[in-house]
Wavefront OBJ file of the C-alpha trace (Angstrom):
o trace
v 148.870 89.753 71.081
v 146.713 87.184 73.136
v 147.257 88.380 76.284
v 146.079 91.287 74.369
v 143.274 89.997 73.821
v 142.358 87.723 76.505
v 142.160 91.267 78.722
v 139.737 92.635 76.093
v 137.477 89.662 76.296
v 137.801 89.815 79.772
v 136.513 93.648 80.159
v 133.412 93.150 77.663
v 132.628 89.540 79.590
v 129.083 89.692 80.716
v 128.806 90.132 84.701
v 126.594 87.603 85.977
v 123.275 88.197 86.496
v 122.405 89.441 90.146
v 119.612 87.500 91.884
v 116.759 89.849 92.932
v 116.253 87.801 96.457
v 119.324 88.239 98.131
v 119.371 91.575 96.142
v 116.209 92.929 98.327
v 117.517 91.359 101.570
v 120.811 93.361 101.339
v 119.036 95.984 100.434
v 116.382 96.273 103.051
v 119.161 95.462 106.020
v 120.860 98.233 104.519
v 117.683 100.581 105.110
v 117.134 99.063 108.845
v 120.766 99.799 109.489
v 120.352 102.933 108.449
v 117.678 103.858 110.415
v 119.028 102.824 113.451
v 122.428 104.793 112.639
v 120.662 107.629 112.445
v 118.253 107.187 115.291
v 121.875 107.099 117.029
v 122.896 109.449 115.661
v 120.471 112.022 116.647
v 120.155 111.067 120.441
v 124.191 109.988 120.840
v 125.693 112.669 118.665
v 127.564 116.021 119.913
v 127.131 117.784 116.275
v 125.390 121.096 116.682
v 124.114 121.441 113.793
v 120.329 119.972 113.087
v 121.147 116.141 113.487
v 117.577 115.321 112.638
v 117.352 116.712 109.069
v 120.769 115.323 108.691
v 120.205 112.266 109.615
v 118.370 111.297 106.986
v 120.543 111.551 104.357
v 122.053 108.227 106.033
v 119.068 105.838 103.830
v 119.964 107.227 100.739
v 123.564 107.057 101.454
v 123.590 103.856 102.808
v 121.371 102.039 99.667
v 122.845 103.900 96.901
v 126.424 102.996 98.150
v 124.953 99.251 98.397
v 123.292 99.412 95.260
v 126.574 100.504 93.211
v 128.410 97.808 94.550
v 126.092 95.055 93.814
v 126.327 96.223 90.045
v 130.036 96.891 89.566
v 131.457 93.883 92.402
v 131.679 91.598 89.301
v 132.723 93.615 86.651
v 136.065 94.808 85.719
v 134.991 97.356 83.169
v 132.141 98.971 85.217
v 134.572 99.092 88.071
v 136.634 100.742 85.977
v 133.829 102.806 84.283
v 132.643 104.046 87.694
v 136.187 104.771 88.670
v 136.355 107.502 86.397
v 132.419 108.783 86.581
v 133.326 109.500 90.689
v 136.489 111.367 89.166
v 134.296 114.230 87.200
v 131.859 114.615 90.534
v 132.668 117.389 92.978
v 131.160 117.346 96.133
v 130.466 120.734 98.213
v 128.701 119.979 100.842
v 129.991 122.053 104.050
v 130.909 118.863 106.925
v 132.089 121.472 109.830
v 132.271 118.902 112.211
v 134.310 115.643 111.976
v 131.336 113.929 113.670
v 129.168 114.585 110.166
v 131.937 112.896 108.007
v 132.541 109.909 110.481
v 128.755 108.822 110.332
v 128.691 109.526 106.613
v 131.598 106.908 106.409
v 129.854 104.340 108.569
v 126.925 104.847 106.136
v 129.214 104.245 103.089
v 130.862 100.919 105.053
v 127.475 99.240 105.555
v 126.397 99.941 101.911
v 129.559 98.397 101.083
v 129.537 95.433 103.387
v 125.882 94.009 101.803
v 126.852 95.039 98.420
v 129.832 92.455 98.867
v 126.950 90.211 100.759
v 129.026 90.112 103.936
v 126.418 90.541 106.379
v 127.655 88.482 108.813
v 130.351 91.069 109.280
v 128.812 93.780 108.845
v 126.053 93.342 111.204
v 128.558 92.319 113.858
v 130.826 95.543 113.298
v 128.378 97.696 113.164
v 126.617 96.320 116.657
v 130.155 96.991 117.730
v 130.371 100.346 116.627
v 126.978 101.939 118.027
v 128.108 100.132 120.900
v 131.529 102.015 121.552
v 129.313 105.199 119.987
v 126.636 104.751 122.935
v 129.339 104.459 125.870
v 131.917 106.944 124.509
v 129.266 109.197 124.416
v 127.991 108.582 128.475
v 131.995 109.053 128.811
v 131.942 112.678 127.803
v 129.337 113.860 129.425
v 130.322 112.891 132.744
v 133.339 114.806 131.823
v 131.561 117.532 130.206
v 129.613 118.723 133.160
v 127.814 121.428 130.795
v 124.197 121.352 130.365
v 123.730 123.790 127.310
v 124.436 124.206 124.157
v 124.200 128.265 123.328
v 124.721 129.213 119.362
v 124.701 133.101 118.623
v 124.662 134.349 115.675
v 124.511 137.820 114.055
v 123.837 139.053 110.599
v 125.769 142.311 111.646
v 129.261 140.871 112.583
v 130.951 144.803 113.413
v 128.313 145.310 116.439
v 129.860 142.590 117.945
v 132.265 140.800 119.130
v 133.976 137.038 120.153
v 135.035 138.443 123.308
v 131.849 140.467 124.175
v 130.069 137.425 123.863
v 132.306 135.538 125.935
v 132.405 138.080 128.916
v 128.925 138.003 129.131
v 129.040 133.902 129.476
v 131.490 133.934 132.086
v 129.767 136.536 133.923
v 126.478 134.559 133.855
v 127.868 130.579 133.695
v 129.295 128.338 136.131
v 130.687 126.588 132.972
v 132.157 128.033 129.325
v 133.725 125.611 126.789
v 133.808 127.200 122.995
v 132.986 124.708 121.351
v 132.927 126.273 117.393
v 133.400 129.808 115.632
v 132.699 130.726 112.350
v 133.066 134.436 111.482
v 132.774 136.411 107.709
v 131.855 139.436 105.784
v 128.110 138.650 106.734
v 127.661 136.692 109.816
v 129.071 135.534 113.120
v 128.374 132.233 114.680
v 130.016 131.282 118.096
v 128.625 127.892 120.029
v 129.599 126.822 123.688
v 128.608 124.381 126.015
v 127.679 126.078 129.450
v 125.831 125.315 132.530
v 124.061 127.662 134.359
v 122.781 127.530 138.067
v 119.384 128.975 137.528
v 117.249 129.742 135.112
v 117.400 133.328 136.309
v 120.997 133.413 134.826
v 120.032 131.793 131.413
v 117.525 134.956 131.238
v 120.102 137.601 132.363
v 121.935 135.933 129.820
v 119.871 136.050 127.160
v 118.848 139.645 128.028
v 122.916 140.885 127.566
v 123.665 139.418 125.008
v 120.422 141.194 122.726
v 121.990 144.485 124.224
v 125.165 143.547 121.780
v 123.259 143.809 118.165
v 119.349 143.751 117.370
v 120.315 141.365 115.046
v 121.744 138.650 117.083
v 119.778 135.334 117.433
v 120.122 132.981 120.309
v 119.679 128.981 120.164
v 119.819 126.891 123.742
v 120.117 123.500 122.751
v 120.357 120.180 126.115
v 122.231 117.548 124.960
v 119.723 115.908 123.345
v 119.567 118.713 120.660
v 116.119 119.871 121.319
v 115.963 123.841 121.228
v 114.783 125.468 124.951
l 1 2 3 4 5 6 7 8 9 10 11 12 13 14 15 16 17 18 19 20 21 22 23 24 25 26 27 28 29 30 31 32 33 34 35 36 37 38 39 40 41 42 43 44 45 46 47 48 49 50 51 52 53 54 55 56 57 58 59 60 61 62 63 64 65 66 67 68 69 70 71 72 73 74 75 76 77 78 79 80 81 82 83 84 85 86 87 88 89 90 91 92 93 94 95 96 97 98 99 100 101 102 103 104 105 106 107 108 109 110 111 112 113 114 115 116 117 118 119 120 121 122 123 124 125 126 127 128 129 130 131 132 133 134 135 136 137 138 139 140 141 142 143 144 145 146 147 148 149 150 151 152 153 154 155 156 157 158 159 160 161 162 163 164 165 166 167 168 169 170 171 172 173 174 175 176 177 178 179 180 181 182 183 184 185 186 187 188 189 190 191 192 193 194 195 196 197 198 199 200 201 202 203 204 205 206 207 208 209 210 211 212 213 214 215 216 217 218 219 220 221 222 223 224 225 226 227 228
């Protein structure tokens, strides 16, 4: 009986009160490191998709994760209470690429780190991280070689095909690497990284592969992301 209820006064003991100081440090490290996360994010990242307007969901991310853990870190019952609020939420946002998820889990681990006030730490690993995320990606593209990202995509997916579209890259590319393909009931999307020798190609290119549907839509992308 009073182990009982030593647990019960335990889980309705008050959780100290957080001091607003350190509070609005943590919190505005946690912004910075967001910012520069996703500044890396959008010149070092291989995603496809827009890596600007994702990007910033990093702030948010990154100081709501902090914010939650400053309030619950010294409280067994709102531990517990938040515990089973994250168990009734259902996220469905589509991550195609495991690049998305990764950053959005380095976002999470610096909320968490200043939430625990290890910043220390967590300024050192995550120095250590862009780090590794800066050379890694000088790495591949030495190895890459490409110089284009091409996304097509069609609103008519019968007037075309996967391997129309590649015939008429390797006819026109010194380079073709698939890089993603997403096909349904309503639209096709194929990306590849290619390189081309001149700029004559890219427009023979371009010119082909409008032959295939009037629907289809072409996107060059450099490695930077920024649409040519």
């Amino acid at each position: 009986m009073n182990k009982i209820q030593t647990f019960q006064e335990f889980l309705t003991t008050q959780s100290p009160q957080v001091q607003v100081l350190p509070f609005m440090l943590n919190l505005l490290l946690s912004a910075i490191l967001a910012c520069i996360l996703g500044q890396v994010y959008i010149k070092y990242g291989v995603s496809l998709s827009n890596r600007r307007l994702f990007s910033r969901n990093f702030i948010i991310l990154t100081m709501t994760t902090m914010l939650i853990i400053t309030i619950v870190k010294s409280s067994l019952a709102l531990s517990l209470g938040l515990v089973g609020a994250l168990s009734i939420v259902r996220f469905r946002a589509a991550i195609k690429e495991p690049e998305e998820l990764a950053y959005l889990f380095l976002s999470i681990a610096i909320g968490l780190g200043f939430g625990a006030d290890q910043r220390v730490i967590t300024l050192v690993a995550f120095v250590i991280i862009v780090v590794g995320l800066m050379l890694t990606k000088r790495h591949h593209q030495r190895e890459d070689g490409g110089n284009l990202y091409v996304t097509v995509l069609s609103h008519h997916p019968g007037q075309m095909s996967l391997e129309q579209i590649a015939s008429i890259l390797k006819e026109h590319c010194l380079l073709v690497d698939m890089k993603r393909f997403d096909e349904s009931q309503e639209v096709l999307e194929a990306s590849f990284l290619v390189e081309f020798s001149t700029f004559e190609h890219l427009t023979k290119m371009k010119n082909a592969l409008k032959s295939l549907s009037d629907s289809v839509t072409i996107t060059f992308l450099d490695h930077k992301g920024s649409v040519l």
